[in-house]
C-alpha positions as CSV (number, residue, x, y, z in Angstrom):
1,X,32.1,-38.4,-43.1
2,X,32.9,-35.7,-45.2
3,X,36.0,-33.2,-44.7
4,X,35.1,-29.5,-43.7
5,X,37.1,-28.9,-47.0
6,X,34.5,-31.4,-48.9
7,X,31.7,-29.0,-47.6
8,X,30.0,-26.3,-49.4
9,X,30.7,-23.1,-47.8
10,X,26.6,-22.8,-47.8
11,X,26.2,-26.0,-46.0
12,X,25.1,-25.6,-42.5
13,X,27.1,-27.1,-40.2
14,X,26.7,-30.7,-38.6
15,X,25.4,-30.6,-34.8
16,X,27.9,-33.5,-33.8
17,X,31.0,-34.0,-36.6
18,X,33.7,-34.7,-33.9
19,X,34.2,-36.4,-30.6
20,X,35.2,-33.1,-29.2
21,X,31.9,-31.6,-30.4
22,X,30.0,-34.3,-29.1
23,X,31.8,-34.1,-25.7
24,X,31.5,-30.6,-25.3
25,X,27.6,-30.6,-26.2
26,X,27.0,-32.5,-23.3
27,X,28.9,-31.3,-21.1
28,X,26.6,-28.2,-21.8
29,X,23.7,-30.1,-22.0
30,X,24.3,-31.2,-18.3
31,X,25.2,-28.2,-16.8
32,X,22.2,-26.8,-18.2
33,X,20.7,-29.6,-16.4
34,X,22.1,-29.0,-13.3
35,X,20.5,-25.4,-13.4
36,X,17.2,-26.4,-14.4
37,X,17.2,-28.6,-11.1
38,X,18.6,-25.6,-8.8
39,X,16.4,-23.7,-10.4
40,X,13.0,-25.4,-9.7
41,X,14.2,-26.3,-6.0
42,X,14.2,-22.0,-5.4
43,X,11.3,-21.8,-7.6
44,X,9.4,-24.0,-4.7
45,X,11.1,-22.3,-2.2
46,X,9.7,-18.9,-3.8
47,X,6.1,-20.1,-4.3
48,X,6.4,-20.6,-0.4
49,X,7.9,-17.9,0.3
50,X,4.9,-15.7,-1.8
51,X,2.1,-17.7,-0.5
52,X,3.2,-17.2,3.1
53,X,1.5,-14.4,4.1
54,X,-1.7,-15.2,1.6
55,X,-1.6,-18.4,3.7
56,X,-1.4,-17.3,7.3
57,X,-4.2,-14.5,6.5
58,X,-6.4,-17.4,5.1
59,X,-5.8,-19.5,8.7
60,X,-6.3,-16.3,10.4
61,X,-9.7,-15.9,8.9
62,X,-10.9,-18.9,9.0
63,X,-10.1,-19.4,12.7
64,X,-12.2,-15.6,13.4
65,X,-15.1,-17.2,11.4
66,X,-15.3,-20.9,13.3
67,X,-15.0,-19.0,16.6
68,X,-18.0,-16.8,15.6
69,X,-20.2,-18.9,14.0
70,X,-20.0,-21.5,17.0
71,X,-21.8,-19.4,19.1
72,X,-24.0,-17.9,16.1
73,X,-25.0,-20.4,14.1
74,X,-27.6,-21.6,16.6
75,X,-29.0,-18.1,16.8
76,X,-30.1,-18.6,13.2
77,X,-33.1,-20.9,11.2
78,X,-31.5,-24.3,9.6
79,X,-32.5,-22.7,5.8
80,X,-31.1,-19.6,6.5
81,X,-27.9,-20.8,7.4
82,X,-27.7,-22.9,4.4
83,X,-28.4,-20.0,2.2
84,X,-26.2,-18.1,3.5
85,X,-23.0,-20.7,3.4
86,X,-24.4,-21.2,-0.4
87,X,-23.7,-18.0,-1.3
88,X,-20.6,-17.9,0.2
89,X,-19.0,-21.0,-1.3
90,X,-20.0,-19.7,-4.2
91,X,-18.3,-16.1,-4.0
92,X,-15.6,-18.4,-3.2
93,X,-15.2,-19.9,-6.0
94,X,-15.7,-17.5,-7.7
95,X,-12.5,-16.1,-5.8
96,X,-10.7,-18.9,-6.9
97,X,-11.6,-18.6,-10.8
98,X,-10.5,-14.9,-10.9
99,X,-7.3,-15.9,-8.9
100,X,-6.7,-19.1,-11.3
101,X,-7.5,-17.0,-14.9
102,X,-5.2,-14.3,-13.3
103,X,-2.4,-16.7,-12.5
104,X,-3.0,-19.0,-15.7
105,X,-2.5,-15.3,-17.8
106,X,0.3,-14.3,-16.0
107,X,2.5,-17.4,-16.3
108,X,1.6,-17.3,-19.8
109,X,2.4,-13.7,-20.4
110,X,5.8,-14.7,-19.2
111,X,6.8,-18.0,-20.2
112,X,5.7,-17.1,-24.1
113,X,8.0,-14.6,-25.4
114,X,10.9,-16.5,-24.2
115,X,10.3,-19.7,-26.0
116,X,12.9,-18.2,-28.6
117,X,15.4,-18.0,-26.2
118,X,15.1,-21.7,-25.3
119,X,15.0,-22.4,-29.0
120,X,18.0,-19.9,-30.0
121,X,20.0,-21.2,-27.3
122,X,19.1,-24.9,-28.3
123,X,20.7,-24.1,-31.8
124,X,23.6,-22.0,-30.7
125,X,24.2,-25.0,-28.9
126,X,23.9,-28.0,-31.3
127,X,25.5,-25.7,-34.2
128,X,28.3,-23.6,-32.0
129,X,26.6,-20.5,-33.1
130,X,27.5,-17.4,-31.4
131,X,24.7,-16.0,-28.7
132,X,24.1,-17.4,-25.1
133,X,24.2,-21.3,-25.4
134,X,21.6,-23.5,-23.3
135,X,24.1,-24.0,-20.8
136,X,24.1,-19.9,-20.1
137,X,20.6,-19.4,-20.4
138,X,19.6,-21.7,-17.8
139,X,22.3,-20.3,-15.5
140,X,21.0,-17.0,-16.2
141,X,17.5,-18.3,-14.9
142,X,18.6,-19.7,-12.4
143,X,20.9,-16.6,-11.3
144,X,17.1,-14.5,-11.7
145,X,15.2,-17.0,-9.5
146,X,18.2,-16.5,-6.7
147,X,17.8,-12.5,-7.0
148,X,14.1,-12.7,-6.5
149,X,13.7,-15.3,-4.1
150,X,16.6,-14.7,-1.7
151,X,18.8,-11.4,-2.1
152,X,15.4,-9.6,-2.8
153,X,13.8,-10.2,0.2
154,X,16.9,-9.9,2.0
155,X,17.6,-5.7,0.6
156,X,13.8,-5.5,1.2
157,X,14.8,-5.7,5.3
158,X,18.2,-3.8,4.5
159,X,16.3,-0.5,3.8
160,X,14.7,-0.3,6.7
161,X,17.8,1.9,7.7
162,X,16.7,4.4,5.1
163,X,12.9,4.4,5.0
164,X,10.3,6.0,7.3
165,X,11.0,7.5,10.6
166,X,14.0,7.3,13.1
167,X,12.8,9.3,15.6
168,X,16.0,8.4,17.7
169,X,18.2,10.3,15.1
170,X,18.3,13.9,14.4
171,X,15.6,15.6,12.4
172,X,13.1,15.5,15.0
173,X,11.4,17.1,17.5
174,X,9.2,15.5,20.0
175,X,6.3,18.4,20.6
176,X,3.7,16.7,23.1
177,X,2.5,13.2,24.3
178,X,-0.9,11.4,25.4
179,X,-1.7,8.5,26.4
180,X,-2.4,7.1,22.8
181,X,0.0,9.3,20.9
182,X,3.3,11.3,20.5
183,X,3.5,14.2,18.3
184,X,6.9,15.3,16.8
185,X,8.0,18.1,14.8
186,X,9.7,17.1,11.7
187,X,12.6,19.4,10.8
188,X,14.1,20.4,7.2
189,X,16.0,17.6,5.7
190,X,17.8,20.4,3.6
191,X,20.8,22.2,5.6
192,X,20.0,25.0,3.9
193,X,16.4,25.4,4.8
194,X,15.5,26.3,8.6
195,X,11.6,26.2,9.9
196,X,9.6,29.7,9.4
197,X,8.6,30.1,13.1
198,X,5.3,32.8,11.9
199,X,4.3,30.9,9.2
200,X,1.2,28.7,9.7
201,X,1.6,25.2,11.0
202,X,0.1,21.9,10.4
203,X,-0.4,18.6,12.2
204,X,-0.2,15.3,10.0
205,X,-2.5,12.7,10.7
206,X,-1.3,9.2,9.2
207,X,-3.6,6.6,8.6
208,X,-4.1,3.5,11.2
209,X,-3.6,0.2,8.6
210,X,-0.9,1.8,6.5
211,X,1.2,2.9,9.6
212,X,3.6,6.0,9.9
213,X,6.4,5.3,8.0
214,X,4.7,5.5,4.4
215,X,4.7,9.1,5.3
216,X,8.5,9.4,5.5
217,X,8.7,6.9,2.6
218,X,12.5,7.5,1.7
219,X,13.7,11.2,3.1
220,X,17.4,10.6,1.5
221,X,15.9,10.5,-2.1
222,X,13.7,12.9,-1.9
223,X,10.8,10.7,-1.7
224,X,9.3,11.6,1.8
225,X,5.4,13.5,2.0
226,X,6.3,15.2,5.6
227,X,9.6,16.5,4.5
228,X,8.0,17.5,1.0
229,X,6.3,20.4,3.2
230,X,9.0,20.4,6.0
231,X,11.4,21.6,3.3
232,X,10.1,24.5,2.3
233,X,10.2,25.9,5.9
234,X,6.5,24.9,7.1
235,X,6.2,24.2,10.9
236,X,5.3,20.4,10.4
237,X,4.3,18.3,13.1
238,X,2.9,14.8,12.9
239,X,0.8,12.2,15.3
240,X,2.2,9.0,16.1
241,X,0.6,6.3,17.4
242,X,1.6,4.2,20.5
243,X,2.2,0.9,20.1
244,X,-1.2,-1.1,20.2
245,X,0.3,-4.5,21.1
246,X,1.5,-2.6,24.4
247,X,-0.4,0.1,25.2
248,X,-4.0,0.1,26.4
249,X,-5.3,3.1,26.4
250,X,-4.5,3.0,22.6
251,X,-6.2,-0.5,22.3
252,X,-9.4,1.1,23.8
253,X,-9.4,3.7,22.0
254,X,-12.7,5.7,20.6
255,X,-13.4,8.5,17.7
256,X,-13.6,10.9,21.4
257,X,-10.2,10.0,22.4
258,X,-8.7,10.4,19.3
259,X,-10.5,14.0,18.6
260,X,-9.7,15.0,22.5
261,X,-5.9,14.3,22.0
262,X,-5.6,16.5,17.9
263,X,-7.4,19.2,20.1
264,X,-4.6,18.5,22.9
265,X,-1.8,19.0,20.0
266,X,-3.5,21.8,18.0
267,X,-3.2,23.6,21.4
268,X,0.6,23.1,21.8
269,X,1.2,23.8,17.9
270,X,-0.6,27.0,18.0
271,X,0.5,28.8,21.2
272,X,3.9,28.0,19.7
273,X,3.6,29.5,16.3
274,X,0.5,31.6,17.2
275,X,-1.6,30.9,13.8
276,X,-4.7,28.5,13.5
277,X,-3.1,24.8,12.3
278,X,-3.6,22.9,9.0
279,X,-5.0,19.3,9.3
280,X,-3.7,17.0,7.1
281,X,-4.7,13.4,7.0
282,X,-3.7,10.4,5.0
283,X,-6.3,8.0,3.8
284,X,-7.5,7.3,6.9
285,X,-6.3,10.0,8.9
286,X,-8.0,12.4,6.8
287,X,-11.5,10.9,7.2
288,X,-10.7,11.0,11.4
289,X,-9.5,14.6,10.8
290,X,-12.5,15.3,9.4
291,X,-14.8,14.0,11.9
292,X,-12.9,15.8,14.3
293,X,-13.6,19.3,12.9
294,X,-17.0,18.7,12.4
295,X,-18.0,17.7,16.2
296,X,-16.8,21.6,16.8
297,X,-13.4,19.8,19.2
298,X,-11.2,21.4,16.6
299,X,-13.0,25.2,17.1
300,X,-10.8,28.0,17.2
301,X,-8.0,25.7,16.6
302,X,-7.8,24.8,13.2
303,X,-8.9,26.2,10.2
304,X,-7.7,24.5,7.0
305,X,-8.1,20.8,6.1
306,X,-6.3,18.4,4.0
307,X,-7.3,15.0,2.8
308,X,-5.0,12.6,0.7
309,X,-6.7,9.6,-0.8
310,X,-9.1,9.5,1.9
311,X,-12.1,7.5,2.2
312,X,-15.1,9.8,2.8
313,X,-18.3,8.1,1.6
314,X,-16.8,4.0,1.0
315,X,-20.3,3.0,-0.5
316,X,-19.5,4.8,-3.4
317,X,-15.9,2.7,-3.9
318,X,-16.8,0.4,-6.9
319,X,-14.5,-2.7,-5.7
320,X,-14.7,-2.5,-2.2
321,X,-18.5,-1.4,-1.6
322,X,-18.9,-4.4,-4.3
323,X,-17.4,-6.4,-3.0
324,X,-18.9,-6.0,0.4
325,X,-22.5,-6.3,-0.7
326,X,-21.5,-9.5,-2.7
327,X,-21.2,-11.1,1.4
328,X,-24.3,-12.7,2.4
329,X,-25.4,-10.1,5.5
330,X,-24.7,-11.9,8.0
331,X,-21.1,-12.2,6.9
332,X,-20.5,-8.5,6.7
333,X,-20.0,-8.1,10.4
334,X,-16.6,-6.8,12.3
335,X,-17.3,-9.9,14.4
336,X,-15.5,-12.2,11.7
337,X,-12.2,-9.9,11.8
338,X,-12.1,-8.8,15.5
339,X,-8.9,-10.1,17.5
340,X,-9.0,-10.8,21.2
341,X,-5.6,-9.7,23.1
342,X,-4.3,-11.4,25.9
343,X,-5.5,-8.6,28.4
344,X,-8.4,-9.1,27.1
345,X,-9.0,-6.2,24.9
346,X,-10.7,-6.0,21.4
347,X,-8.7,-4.7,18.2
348,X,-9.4,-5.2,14.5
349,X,-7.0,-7.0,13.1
350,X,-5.2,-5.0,10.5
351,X,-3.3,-8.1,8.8
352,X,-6.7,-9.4,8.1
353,X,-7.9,-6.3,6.9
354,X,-4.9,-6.3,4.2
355,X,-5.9,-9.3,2.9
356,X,-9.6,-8.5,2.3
357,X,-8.3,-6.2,0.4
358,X,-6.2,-8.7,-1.6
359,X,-9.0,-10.4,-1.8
360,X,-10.5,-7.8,-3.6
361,X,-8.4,-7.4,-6.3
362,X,-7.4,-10.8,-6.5
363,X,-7.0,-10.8,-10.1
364,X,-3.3,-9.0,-9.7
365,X,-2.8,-9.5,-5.9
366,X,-2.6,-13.2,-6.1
367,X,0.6,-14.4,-4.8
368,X,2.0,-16.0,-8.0
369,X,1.2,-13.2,-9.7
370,X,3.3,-11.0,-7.4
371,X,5.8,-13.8,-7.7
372,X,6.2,-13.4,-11.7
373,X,5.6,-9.5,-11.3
374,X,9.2,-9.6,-9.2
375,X,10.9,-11.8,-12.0
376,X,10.2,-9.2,-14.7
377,X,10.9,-6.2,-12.7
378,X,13.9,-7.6,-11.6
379,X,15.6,-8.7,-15.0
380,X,16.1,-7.0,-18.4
381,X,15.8,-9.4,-21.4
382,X,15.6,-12.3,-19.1
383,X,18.9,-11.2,-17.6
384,X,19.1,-10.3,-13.8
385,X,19.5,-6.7,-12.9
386,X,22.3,-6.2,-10.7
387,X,21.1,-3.6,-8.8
388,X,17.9,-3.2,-6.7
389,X,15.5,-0.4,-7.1
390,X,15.0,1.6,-3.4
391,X,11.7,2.7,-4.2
392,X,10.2,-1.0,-4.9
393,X,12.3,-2.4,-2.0
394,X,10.0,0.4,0.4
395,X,6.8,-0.4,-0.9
396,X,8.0,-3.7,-0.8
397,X,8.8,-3.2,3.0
398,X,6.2,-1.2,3.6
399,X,3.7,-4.2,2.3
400,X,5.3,-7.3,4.3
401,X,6.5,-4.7,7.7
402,X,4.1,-2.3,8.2
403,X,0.9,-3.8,8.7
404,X,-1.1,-3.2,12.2
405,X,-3.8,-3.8,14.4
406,X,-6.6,-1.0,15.0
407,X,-8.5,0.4,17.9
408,X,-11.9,-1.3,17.7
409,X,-13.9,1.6,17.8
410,X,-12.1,3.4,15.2
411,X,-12.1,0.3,12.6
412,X,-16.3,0.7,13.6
413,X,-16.1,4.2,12.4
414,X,-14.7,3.0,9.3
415,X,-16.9,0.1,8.6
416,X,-19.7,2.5,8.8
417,X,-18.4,4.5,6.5
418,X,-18.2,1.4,3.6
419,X,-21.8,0.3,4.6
420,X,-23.8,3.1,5.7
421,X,-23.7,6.1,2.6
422,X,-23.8,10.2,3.7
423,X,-27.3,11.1,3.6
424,X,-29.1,13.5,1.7
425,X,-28.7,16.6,4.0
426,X,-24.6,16.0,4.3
427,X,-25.2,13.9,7.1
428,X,-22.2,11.1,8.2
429,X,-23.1,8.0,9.2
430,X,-21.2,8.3,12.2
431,X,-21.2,10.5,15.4
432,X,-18.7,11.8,18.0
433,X,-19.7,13.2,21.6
434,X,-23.3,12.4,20.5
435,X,-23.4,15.0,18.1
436,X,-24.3,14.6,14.4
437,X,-21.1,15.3,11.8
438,X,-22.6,17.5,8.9
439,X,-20.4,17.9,5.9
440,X,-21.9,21.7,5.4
441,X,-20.6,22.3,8.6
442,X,-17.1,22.9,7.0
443,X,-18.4,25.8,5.0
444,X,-20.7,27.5,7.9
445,X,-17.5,27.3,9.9
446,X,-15.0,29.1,6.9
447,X,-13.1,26.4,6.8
448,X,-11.1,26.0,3.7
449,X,-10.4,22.4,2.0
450,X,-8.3,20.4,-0.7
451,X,-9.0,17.0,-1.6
452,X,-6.1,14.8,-2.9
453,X,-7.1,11.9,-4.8
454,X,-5.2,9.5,-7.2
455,X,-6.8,8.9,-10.6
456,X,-6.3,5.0,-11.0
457,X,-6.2,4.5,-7.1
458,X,-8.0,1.5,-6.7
459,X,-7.8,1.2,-2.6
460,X,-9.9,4.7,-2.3
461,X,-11.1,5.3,-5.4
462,X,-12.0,9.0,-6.3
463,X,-15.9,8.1,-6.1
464,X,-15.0,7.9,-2.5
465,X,-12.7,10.4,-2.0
466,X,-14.8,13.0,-3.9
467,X,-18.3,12.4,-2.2
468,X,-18.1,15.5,0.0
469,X,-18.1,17.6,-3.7
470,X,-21.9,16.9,-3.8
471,X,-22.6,18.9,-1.1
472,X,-20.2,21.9,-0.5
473,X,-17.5,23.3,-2.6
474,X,-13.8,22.3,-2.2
475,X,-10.8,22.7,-3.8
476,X,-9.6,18.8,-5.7
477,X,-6.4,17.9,-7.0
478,X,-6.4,14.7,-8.6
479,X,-2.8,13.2,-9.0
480,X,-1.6,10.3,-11.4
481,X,-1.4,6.6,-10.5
482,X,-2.9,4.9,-7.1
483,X,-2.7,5.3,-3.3
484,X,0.8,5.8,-2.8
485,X,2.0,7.8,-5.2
486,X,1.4,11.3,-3.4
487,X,3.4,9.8,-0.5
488,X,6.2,8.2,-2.6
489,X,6.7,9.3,-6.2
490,X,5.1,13.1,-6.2
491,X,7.1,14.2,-2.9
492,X,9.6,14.7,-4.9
493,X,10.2,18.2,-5.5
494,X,11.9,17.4,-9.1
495,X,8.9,15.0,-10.2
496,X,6.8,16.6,-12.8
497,X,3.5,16.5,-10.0
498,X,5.3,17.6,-7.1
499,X,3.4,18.6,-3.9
500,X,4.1,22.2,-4.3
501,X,3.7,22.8,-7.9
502,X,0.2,23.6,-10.4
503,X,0.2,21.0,-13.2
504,X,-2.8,19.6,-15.1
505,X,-5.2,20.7,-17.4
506,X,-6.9,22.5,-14.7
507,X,-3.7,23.9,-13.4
508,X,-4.6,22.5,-10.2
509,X,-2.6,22.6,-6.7
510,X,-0.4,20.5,-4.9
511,X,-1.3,20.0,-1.2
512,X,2.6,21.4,-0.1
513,X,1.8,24.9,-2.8
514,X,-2.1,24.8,-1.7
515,X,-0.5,25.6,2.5
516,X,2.2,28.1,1.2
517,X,-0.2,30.5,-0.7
518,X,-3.5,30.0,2.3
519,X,-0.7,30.8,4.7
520,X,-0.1,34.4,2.1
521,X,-4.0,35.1,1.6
């Protein structure tokens, strides 16, 4: 063997040229070893982990559909029946190609711009190069795989303390109860801002499936669409559902109920501050809101309407309507996602109606895509990130918590909406106390309106939200991103689309700026 002082100075250097070398290469060589094996025991632990809730949905389904078609598939001819499990084996698959392209994509996205770390790490290694040696890098991974598939859904329960509402702490009001809800008054989160008593109030109607909370997404950041009007000194109020697991009345609850108990709390809301109230409704929320002004409940009480993402004509929604009519007929029937309770009692299930909508957009809600998503947000050049950031550890929260069950009658409502379109005239597809809901009612009555929709929201898309623009005029405001981003990222005052600014080619209005100048006219 040749002395380093035999060597050219331009020579590279040997990989093994000592015993010490040779030792020390694999020692690193098994450590890195040792990682790799840690680290594809929480890698399985994480694919679990992901596919738990894809999983249980799945079961859930399938257990709806055996039950039904037990007692249906009698009621239908032998060809028919055939036909129709044809079509949907093959949507199935069809399913399952989108989610395996997707997941094959995704891996490959990954896994391909690191191979030069495996190979730079490789050589640091054999030629004691400087850099991260294999030993490090497979540490590091490991490390990563820890982060997401352990201390990540552990600080995803942790901010539970800091995100939605805690109506047993100060900040709130409670205004008025029902059997199905409570309404509270939020207060200003600000200590220097106190509630303008004349100014005109509103009452915030949440949606059903995405719960409460997403409304009060993270008040200590800023982030929070109640305080985002509660702040500048509006009298806010918002309607809170009972618990449907425990509470009846809620469980039984029709379109009647829930318009009889808004006319309850408009009544408490105005005798107190004397002005007619805003309604403002949140994806669902605003299409109930709407049908509650339009059966004439809301007369004299309310003047002013607000609607955020909200579904108004779901035919028009390219995925979902799609994706709908791609179900052989028979198929499409609230039958196949109806839960029974123990008393008895009828709900839709809301955990079922998530994952249709996974379903949906399979082709990025397929768990190991969410899996790999997490990995990348959650390092920096392959490194972990040592901190966590609050406003993914929400939505993530808000995602695996938040999830509930709906009245059946108001999940009917809904599924009219997605299957039967507004007619001609204005007409919706759906009535309350008998009486027909026409869109040009709003205008006959003087009622004013903004629409809120999100550009690339692809849970109400704007075709939906939009529909009532074909047949009166109302004020839009179309906001960046997808469904949450009104409730999460644009409350906040300092973002460049706050609620209470005018941004945008158009120099349109913010819902929180569109109440404060009304409230002036």
């Amino acid at each position: 063997m040749l002395s380093n002082e035999a060597r050219s100075l331009d020579d590279p250097v040997f990989p093994i040229d000592t015993p010490e070398h040779a030792g020390e290469l694999s020692e690193k060589i098994w450590g890195a070893s040792l990682a790799q094996a840690r680290n594809s025991q929480v890698y399985a632990n994480g694919l679990l982990w992901y596919y738990r809730d894809f999983i249980d949905a799945f079961v859930i389904s399938l257990s709806y559909f055996l039950d039904v078609e037990s007692r249906r598939i009698l009621e239908y001819p032998p060809a028919q029946t055939i036909m129709d499990y044809t079509k949907l084996l093959l949507l199935n698959q069809q399913l399952a190609l989108r989610a395996l392209k997707s997941s094959i994509s995704t891996v490959g996205q990954y896994y391909i711009p690191r191979y030069h770390e495996i190979t730079d790490s490789w050589l640091n290694t054999a030629f004691s190069r400087d850099g991260r040696d294999i030993a490090e890098l497979f540490t590091e991974r490991e490390r990563l795989m820890e982060k997401v598939v352990y201390e990540y859904p552990e600080a995803i329960r942790n901010i539970r303390s800091e995100y939605g509402f805690h109506f047993d702490q100060a900040g709130y009001r409670k205004a008025g109860e029902t059997d199905r809800f409570l309404l509270y008054q939020v207060l200003p989160s600000h200590g220097d801002v106190s509630v303008r008593q004349d100014a005109k109030p509103m009452i915030i109607i949440p949606p059903f499936v995405l719960g409460t909370n997403i409304l009060a997404f993270l008040p200590g950041e800023n982030k929070s669409f109640v305080h985002a009007f509660a702040n500048k000194g509006i009298p806010t109020y918002i309607r809170i559902a009972k618990n449907i697991w425990t509470i009846p009345a809620f469980q039984v609850m029709t379109g009647e109920d829930d318009a009889r108990d808004t006319r309850y709390f408009a009544e408490i809301v105005k005798k107190s501050h004397g002005k007619p109230i805003t309604l403002c409704g949140y994806c669902q929320g605003g299409f109930t809101s709407l049908c509650g002004l339009l059966s004439g409940e809301l007369d004299d009480l309310a003047d002013t309407l607000i609607t955020c993402v909200s579904p108004m004509d779901g035919t028009r929604s390219p995925g979902l309507s799609s994706f709908l009519q791609s179900l052989p007929p028979r198929f499409n029937d609230l039958a196949y996602g109806t839960k029974t309770l123990p008393n008895g009692n009828k709900v839709g299930d809301g955990k079922l109606m998530g994952w249709v909508y996974k379903l949906r957009a399979i082709n990025d809600e397929f768990p190991l895509i969410s899996f790999y998503r997490d990995m990348v947000m959650l390092s920096t050049n392959g490194r972990p990130r040592e901190k966590f950031n609050k406003t993914a550890l929400a939505i993530n929260y808000w995602l695996s918590y938040e999830r509930t069950d709906l009245p059946l009658e108001i999940t009917t409502m809904s599924f009219r909406s997605y299957n039967i379109p507004i007619t001609s005239d204005g007409t919706l597809p759906v009535r309350l106390f008998d009486r027909k809901l026409n869109l040009r009612r709003m205008q006959e009555k003087g009622y004013r309106w903004l629409i809120c929709y999100g550009e690339r929201d692809d849970l109400v898309e704007k075709e939906s939200a939009l529909a009532p623009q074909d047949f009166i005029d109302v004020e839009v405001t179309g906001f960046p991103k997808g469904h949450l981003a009104i409730a999460t990222s644009w409350s906040n005052p300092k973002s460049e689309f706050s609620l209470d600014k005018r941004f945008g080619e158009n120099n349109v209005r913010g819902p929180v700026l569109f109440q404060l100048e009304i409230d002036q006219s």
